[in-house]
C-alpha positions as CSV (number, residue, x, y, z in Angstrom):
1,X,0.0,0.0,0.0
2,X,1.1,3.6,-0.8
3,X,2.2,5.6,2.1
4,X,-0.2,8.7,1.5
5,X,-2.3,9.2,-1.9
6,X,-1.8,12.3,-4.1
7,X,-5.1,13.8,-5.6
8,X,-3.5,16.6,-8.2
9,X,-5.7,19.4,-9.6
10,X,-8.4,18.7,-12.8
11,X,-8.0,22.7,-13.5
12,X,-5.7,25.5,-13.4
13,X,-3.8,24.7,-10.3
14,X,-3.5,27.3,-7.2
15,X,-0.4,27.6,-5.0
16,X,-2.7,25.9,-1.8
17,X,-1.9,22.6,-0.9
18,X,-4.1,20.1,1.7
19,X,-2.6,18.1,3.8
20,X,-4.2,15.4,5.5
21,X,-2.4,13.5,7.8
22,X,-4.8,11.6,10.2
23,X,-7.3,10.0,7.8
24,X,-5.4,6.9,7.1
25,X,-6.4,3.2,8.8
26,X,-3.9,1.3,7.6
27,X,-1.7,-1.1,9.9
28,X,1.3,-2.2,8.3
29,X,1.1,-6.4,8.1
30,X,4.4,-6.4,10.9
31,X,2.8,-4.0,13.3
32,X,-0.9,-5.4,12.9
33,X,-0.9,-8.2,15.5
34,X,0.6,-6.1,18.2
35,X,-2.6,-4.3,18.3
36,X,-5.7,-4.7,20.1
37,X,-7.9,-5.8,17.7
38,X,-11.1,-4.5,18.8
39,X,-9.5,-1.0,18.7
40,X,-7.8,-1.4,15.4
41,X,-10.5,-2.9,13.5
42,X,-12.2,0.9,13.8
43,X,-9.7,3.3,14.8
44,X,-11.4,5.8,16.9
45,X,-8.9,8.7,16.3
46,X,-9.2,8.8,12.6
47,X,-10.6,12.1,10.9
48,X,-13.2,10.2,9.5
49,X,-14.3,10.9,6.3
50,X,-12.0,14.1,5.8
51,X,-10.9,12.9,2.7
52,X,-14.2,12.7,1.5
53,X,-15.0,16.1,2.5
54,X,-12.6,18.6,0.7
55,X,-12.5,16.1,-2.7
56,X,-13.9,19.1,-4.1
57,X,-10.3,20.5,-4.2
58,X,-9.2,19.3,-7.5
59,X,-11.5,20.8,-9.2
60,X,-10.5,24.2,-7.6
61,X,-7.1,24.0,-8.5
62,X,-5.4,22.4,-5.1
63,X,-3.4,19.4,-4.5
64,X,-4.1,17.4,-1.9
65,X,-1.8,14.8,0.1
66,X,-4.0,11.9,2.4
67,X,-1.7,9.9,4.8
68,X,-2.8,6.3,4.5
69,X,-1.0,5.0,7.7
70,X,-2.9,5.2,10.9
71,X,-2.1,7.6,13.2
72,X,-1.9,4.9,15.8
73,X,1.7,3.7,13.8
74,X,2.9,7.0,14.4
75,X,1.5,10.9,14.2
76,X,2.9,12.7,11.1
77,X,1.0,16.1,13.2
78,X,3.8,15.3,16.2
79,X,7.0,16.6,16.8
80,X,9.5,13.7,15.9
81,X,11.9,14.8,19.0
82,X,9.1,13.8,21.4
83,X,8.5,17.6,23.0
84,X,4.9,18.4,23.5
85,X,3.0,20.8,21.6
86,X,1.0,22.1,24.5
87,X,1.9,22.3,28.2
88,X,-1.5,23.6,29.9
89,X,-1.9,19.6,31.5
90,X,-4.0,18.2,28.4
91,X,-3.5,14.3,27.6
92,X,-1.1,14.7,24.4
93,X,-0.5,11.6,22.8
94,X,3.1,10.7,21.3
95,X,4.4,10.3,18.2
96,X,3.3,6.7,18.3
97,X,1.2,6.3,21.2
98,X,0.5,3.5,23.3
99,X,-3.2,5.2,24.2
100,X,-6.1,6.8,21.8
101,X,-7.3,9.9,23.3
102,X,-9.2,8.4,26.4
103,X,-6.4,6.5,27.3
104,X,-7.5,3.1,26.2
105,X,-4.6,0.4,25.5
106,X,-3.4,0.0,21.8
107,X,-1.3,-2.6,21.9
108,X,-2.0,-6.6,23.0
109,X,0.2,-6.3,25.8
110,X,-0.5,-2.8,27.5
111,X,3.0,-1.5,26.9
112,X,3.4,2.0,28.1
113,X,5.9,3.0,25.4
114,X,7.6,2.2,21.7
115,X,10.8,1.5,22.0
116,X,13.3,4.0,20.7
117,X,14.8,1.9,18.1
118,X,11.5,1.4,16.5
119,X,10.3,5.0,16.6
120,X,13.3,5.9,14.5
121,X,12.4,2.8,12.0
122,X,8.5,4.2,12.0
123,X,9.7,7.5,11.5
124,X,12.0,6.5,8.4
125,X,9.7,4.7,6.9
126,X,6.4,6.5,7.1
127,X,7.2,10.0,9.1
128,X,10.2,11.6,7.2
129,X,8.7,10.4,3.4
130,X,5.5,12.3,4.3
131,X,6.6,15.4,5.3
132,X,9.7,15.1,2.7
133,X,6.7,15.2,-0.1
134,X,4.4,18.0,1.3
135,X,7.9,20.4,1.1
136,X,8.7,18.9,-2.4
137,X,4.9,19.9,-3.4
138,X,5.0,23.4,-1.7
139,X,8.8,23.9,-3.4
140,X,7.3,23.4,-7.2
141,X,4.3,25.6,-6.8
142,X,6.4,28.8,-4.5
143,X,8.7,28.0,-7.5
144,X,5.8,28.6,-9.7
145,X,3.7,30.9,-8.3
146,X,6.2,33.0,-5.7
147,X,4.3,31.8,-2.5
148,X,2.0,29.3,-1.2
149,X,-0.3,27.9,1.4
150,X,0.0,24.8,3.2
151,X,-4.2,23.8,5.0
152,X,-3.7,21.0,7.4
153,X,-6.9,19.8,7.3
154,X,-8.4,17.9,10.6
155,X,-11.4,16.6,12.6
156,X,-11.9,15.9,16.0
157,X,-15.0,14.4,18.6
158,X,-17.3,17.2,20.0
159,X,-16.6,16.7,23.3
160,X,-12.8,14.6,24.2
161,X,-13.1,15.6,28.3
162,X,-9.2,14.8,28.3
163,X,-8.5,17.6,26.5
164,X,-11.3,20.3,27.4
165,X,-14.7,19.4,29.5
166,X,-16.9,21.7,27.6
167,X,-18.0,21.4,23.8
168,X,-15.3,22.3,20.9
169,X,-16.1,25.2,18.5
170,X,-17.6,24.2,15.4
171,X,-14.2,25.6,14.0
172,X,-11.1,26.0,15.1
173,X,-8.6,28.2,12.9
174,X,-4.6,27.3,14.2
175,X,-1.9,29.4,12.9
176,X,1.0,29.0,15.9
177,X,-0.3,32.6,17.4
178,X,-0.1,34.3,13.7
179,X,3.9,33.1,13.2
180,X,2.9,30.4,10.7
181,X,0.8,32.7,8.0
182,X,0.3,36.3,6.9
183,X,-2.0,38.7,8.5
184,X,-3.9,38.9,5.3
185,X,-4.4,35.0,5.0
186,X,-5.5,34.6,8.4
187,X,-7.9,37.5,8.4
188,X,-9.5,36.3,4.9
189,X,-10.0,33.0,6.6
190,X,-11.2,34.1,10.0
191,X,-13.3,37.0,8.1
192,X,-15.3,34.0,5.5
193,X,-16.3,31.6,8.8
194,X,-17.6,34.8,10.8
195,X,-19.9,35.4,8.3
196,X,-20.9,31.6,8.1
197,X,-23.8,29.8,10.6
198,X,-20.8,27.9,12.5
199,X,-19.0,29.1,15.4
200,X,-14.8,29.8,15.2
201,X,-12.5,30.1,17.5
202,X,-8.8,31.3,16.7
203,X,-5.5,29.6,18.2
204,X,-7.8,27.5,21.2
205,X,-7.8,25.4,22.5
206,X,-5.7,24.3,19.2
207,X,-3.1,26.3,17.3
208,X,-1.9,24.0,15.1
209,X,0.3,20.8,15.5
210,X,4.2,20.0,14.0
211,X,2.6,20.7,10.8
212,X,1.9,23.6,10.6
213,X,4.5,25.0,12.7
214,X,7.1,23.7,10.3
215,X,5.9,24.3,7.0
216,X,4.8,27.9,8.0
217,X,7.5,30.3,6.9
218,X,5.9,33.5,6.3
219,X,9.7,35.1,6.0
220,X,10.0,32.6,3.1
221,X,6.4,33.1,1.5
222,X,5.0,29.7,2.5
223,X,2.0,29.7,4.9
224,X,0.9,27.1,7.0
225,X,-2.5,27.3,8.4
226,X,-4.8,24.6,10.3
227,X,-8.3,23.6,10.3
228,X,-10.0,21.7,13.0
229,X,-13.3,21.1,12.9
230,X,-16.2,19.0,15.5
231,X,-17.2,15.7,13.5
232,X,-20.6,16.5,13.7
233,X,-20.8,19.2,11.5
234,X,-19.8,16.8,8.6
235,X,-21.0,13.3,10.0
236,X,-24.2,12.5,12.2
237,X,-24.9,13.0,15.7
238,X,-22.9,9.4,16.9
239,X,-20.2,10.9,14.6
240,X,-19.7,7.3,13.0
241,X,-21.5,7.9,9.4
242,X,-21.1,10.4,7.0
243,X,-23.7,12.8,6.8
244,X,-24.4,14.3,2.9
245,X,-26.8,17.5,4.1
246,X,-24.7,18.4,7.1
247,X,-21.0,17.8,4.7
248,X,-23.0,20.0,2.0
249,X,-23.3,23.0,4.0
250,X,-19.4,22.8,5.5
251,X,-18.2,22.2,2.1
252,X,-19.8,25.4,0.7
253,X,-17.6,27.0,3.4
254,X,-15.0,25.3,2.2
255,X,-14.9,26.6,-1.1
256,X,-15.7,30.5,0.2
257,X,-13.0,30.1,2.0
258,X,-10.3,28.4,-1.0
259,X,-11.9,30.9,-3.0
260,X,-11.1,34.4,-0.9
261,X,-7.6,32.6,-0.2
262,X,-6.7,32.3,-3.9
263,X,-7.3,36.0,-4.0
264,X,-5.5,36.9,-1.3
265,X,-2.2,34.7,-2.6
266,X,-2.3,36.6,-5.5
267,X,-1.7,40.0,-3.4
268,X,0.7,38.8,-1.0
């Protein structure tokens, strides 16, 4: 199996660029039976259905890159030193966790940790290649087009008590407290989902992972920006099925949004 799938553009491409980096459920056949089985079989930190979601990008223009590894194998959104991307006493889970989110078991035998050695192997063979593409993919269109945007496209539970006790926004715009994009990208953004019928919140209780701290080099005109959003506004209310009315309405936001950003490259 491919390690992530590339979708290019069907029309005149635009320097944006998706990544999405937690819709994969693949376990690699030597890592398979180390899981538990009743986790693995459904992974339950998967962006469900992201993929689905922006395929209208294409057709607009963008490329889009879709890890196909679980994030369970290891976190391409993690930094591969191990240090924490928050510090306010939230459960973070590690480049390859041994836990999902409500600190459930992965693995057969309840280990507490991946060995070192076999980080490093996970992270050559599945972390580096990722992250070694989206850069190649940002280089040819800045090459092409003077700047560009890297969206980090995610999804997450309405409610993960580990993390927050109270409902997430509908949205959640992360841009590593305005270091990772321009002023003018992250006001288009914020300015489009203002004017929409879901709620946004800016930089919390999520600014943005490893991804979009990295890639986002304003000083080097490439932008990183992240998306979180609460499953249910693109799956049903057990946020276990995709949902085609509620998906409809968040991907005509979508495009509003892709849309004003185009414009706004073009001025930066």
């Amino acid at each position: 199996m491919d390690l992530f799938s590339i979708k290019l553009p069907t029309a005149t491409r635009v320097p944006i660029v998706l990544s999405i980096p937690h819709s994969g459920t693949h376990f690699p056949s030597e890592l398979k039976d180390q899981f538990n089985p009743e986790l693995s079989a459904s992974p339950d930190d998967t962006d469900w259905f992201v993929d689905k979601l922006y395929d209208f990008a294409p057709a607009m223009g963008i490329t889009t890159i879709t890890a196909n590894v679980s994030r369970w194998v290891i976190d391409l959104n993690r930094n591969p030193e191990g240090r924490p991307l928050y510090t306010d006493g939230r459960i973070i889970t590690a480049i390859c966790p041994t836990t999902d989110f409500v600190g459930n078991s992965l693995y057969k035998d309840d280990r507490k940790e991946v060995d070192e050695s076999e980080i490093e192997r996970r992270k050559e063979l599945y972390f580096w290649p990722y992250h070694q593409h989206v850069q190649k993919v940002l280089d040819e269109l800045k090459n092409e087009f003077g700047n560009v945007l890297l969206w980090d496209c995610h999804s997450i539970r309405q409610v993960v008590k580990t993390i927050q006790p109270d409902k997430f926004p509908d949205l959640i715009l992360g841009d590593a407290d305005a270091t990772s994009a321009s002023p003018g990208l992250i006001e288009t953004t914020l300015s489009v989902f203002e004017h929409s019928a879901y709620t946004i919140a800016h930089n919390h209780p999520f600014k943005g992972g490893y991804i979009t701290r990295t890639f986002g080099k304003p000083t080097e005109n490439q932008y990183a920006l992240q998306l979180e959003m609460t499953k249910v506004k693109y799956m049903d209310d057990s946020e276990t099925k995709y949902d085609e009315e509620r998906a409809g309405k968040m991907r005509t936001e979508l495009i509003k949004v892709f849309e004003a950003l185009t414009g706004q490259l073009k001025l930066n």
